[in-house]
C-alpha positions as CSV (number, residue, x, y, z in Angstrom):
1,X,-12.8,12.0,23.0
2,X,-15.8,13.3,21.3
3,X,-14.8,17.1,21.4
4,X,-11.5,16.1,19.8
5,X,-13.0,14.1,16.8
6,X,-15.4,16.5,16.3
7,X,-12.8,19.3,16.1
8,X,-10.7,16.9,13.7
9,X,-13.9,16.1,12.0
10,X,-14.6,20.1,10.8
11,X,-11.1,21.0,9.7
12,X,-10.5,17.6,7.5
13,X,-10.2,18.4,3.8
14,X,-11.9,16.6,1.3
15,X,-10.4,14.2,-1.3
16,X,-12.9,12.9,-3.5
17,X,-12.1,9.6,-5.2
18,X,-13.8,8.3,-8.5
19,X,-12.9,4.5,-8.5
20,X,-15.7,2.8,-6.6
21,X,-16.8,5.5,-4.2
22,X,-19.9,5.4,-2.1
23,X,-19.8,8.6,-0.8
24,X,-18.0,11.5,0.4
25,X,-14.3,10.8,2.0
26,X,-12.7,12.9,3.9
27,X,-8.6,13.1,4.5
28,X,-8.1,13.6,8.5
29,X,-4.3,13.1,8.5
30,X,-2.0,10.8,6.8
31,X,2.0,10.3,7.7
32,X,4.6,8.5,5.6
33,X,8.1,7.7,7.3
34,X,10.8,6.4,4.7
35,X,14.5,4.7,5.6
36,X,17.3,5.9,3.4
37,X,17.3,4.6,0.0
38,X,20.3,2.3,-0.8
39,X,22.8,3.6,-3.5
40,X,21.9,0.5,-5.1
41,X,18.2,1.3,-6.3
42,X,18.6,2.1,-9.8
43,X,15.4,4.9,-10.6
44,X,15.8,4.1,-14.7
45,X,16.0,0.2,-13.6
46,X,13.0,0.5,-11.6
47,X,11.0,2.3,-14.6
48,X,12.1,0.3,-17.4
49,X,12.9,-3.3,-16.0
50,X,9.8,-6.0,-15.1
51,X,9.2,-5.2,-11.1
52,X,7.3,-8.4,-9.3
53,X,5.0,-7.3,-6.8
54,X,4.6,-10.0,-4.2
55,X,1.3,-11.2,-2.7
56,X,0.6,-8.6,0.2
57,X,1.3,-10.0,4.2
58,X,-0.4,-9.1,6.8
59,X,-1.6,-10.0,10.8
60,X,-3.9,-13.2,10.5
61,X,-6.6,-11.4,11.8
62,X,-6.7,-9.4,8.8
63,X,-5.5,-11.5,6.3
64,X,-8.8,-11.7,4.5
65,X,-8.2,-7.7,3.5
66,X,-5.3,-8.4,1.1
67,X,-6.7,-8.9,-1.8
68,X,-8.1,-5.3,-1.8
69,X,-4.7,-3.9,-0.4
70,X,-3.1,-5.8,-3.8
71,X,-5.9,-4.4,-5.9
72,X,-5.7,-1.0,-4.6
73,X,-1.2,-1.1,-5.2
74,X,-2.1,-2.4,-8.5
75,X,-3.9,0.2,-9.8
76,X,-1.8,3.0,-7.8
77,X,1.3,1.6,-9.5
78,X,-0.6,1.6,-13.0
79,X,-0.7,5.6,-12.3
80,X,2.5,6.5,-11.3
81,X,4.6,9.2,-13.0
82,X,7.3,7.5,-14.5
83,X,5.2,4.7,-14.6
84,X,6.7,1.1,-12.6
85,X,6.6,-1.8,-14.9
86,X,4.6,-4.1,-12.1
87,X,4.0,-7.7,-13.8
88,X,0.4,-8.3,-13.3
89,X,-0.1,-10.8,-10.8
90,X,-1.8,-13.6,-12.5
91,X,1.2,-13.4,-14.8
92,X,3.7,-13.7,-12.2
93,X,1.3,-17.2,-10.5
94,X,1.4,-18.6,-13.9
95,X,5.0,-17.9,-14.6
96,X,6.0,-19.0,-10.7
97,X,4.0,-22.2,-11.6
98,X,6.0,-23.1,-15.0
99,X,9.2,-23.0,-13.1
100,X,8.3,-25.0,-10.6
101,X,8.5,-22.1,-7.9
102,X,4.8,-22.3,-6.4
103,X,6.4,-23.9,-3.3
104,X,9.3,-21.6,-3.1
105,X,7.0,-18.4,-3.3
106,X,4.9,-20.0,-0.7
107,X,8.0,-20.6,1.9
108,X,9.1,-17.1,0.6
109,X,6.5,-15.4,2.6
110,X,6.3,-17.7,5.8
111,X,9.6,-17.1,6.5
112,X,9.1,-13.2,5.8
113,X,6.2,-13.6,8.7
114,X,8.7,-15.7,10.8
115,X,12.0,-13.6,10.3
116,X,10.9,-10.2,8.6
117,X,13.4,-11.0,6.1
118,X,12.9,-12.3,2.3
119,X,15.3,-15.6,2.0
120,X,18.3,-14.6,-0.6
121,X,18.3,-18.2,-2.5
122,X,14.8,-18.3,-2.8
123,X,13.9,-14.6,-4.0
124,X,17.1,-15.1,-6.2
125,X,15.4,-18.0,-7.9
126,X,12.2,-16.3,-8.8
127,X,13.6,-12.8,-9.3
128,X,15.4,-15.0,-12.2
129,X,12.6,-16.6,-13.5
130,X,10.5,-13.6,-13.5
131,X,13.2,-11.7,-14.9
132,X,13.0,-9.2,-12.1
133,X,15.7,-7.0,-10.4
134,X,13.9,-5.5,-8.4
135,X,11.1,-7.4,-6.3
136,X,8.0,-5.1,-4.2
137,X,7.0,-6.4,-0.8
138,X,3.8,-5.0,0.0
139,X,2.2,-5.3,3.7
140,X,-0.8,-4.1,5.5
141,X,-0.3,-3.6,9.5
142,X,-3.8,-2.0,10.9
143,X,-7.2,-1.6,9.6
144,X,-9.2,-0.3,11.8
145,X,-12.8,1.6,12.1
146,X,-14.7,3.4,14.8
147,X,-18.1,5.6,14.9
148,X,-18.4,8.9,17.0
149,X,-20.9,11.1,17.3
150,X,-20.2,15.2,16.3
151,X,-22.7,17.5,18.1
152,X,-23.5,20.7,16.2
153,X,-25.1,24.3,16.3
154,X,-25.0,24.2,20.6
155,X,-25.8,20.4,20.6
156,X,-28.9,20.8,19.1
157,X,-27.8,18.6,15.9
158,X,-26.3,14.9,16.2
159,X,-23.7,14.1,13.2
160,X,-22.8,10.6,13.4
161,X,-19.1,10.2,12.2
162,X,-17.4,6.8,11.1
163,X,-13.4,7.3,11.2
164,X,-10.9,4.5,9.8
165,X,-7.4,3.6,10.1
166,X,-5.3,2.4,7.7
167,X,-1.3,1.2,7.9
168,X,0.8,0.1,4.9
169,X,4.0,-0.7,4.4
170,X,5.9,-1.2,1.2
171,X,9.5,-2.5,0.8
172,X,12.0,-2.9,-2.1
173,X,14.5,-5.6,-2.6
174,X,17.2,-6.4,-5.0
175,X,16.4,-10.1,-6.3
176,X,19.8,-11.2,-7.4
177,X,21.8,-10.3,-4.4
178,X,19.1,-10.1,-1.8
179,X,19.6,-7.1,-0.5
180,X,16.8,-4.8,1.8
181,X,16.9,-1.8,-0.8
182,X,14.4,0.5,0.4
183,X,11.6,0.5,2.8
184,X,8.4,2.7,4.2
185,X,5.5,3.2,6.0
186,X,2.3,4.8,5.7
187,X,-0.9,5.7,7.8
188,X,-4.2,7.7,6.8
189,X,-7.0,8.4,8.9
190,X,-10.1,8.8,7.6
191,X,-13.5,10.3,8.7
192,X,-16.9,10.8,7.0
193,X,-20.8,11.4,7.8
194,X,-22.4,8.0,7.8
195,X,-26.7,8.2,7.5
196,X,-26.5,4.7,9.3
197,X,-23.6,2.9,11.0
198,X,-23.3,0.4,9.2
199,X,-22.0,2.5,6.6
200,X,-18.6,1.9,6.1
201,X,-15.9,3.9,4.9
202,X,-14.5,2.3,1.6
203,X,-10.8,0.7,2.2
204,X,-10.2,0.7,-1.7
205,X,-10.3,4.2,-1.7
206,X,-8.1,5.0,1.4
207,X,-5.5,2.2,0.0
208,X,-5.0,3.6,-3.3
209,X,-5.3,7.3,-1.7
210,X,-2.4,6.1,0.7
211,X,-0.3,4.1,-1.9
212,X,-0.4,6.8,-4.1
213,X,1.0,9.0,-1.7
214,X,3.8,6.5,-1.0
215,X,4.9,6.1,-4.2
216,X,4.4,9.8,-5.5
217,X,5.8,11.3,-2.5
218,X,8.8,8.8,-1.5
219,X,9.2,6.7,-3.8
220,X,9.8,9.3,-7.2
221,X,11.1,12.3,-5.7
222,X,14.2,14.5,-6.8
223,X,16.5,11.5,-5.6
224,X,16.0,8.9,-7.9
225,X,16.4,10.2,-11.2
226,X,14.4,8.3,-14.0
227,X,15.2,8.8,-17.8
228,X,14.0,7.4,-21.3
229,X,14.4,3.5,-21.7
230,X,16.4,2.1,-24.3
């Protein structure tokens, strides 16, 4: 297990992220596995229409790491190329709350953890009253983080590595008829030198790194055309 990380460890290349990096991170291998897009996901709709982003779902053992997975899509969707017109979430709460549609929103997302799907009357409703087509629904599957050690120059030199694995998923649906547009799934693996271990490699940077390559790579790609809005 050791010889293996360590041989994974040399050949990562290095991705160097400015937004609130500790250190050095390193790229060991990420994967992103897309379904077919539905003929109904309109690429100048998505662009040029108000897209609600949903509060993020995840395992309740790591529920408590959403708000950084949330954080992390926000800012990868306020860099994307066309760029997604995401309502900012205190906008959609405030909007949610107006109409009366706290409780709706709320039973929205159990019964996406119970069923796996997003109840048509109830996303209809606040699709409406957000004035959103189309509606994101991000999730997080897996964080997880481990510490090896990487022996150097004949074993004379002890490299204490800390790798980390991330899981996202993101899907699409269409508000008004409650349709399952488009979905996908991501992992990265990360690994980088730690000094101590309890050094930690910084899940803001590998969510945005693997969000970005979501949206960049499968989301915006020669298939979904995108033009000028009107």
């Amino acid at each position: 297990m050791r010889a293996l990380v360590g041989s994974a460890a040399v050949a990562v290349t290095s991705l160097t992220l400015s937004a609130g990096c500790s250190g050095p991170f390193h790229t060991a291998d990420d994967h992103v596995t897309s379904a077919q897009r539905a003929q109904a996901l309109d690429g100048q709709a998505l662009t040029c229409e108000p897209v609600t982003t949903l509060g993020v779902v995840a395992p309740a053992g790591i529920q408590g790491l959403t708000p950084t997975i949330a954080s992390a899509l926000t800012t990868a969707l306020s860099k994307t190329e066309p760029r997604i017109r995401a309502v900012p979430m205190p906008e959609t709460v405030n909007r949610l709350a107006d109409n009366d549609l706290t409780g709706d929103y709320g039973e929205l997302l159990a019964g996406l953890g119970r069923t796996g799907i997003l109840e048509r009357e109830r996303l209809k409703r606040i699709g409406a009253a957000l004035g959103s087509r189309y509606v994101m629904q991000p999730g997080l599957a897996e964080y997880s983080q481990g510490v090896f050690d990487k022996f150097e120059f004949a074993g004379f030199k002890i490299v204490r590595i800390r790798t980390a694995t991330l899981r996202l998923w993101l899907q699409i649906w269409e508000a008004p008829t409650g349709h399952l547009l488009w979905e996908t799934t991501g992992e990265l693996t990360s690994a980088a030198p730690i000094a101590r271990e309890e050094a930690a490699v910084s899940l803001d940077d590998m969510a945005q790194a693997l969000w970005a390559k979501i949206l960049k790579t499968e989301l915006f790609d020669s298939t979904i055309p995108s033009g000028s809005c009107t």
